[in-house]
C-alpha positions in Angstrom: 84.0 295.3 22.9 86.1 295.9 19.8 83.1 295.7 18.2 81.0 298.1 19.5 84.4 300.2 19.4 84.6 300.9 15.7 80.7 301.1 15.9 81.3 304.1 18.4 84.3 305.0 16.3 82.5 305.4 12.8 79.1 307.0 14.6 81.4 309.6 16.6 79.0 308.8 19.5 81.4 306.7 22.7 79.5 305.2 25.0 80.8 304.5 29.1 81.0 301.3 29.6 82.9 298.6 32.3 84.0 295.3 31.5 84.0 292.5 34.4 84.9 289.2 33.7 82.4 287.8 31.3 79.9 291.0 31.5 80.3 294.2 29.5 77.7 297.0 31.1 77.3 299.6 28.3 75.7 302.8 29.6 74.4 305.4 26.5 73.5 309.0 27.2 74.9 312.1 25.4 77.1 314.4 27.1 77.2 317.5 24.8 73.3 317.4 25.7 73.5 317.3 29.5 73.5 313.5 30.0 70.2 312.9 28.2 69.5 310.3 26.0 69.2 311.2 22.7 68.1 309.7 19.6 71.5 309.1 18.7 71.8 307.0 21.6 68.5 305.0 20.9 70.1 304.3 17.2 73.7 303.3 18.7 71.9 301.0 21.5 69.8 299.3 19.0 73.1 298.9 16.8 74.5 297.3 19.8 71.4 294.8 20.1 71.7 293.9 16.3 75.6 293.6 17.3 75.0 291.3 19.8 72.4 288.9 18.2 75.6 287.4 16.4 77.2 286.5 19.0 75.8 284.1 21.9 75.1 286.7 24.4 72.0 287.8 27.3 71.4 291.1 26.5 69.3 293.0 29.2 68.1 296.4 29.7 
């Protein structure tokens, strides 16, 4: 989470998200455009995957 924190912090784009136990849910859409997904969330979700590829993690979508 800390991770994807100064990810979110440096792209000025801060995803909802809930942590649960061992599970993070990360939800991306764009507020200032009406809850859409933009392509700035399709960049900052793939940033996420790369993210999470270094650690041992199940990513699903």
């Amino acid at each position: 989470m800390e991770a994807i924190a100064q990810m979110a912090e440096q792209k000025q784009h801060h995803p909802d998200w809930c942590n649960s136990y061992n599970k993070l849910t990360v939800n991306l859409c764009s507020h200032d455009a009406g809850g859409k997904i933009t392509q700035k969330d399709i960049e900052m979700a793939a940033a996420i995957d790369a993210l999470a590829e270094g650690f041992s993690v199940v990513v699903e979508t």
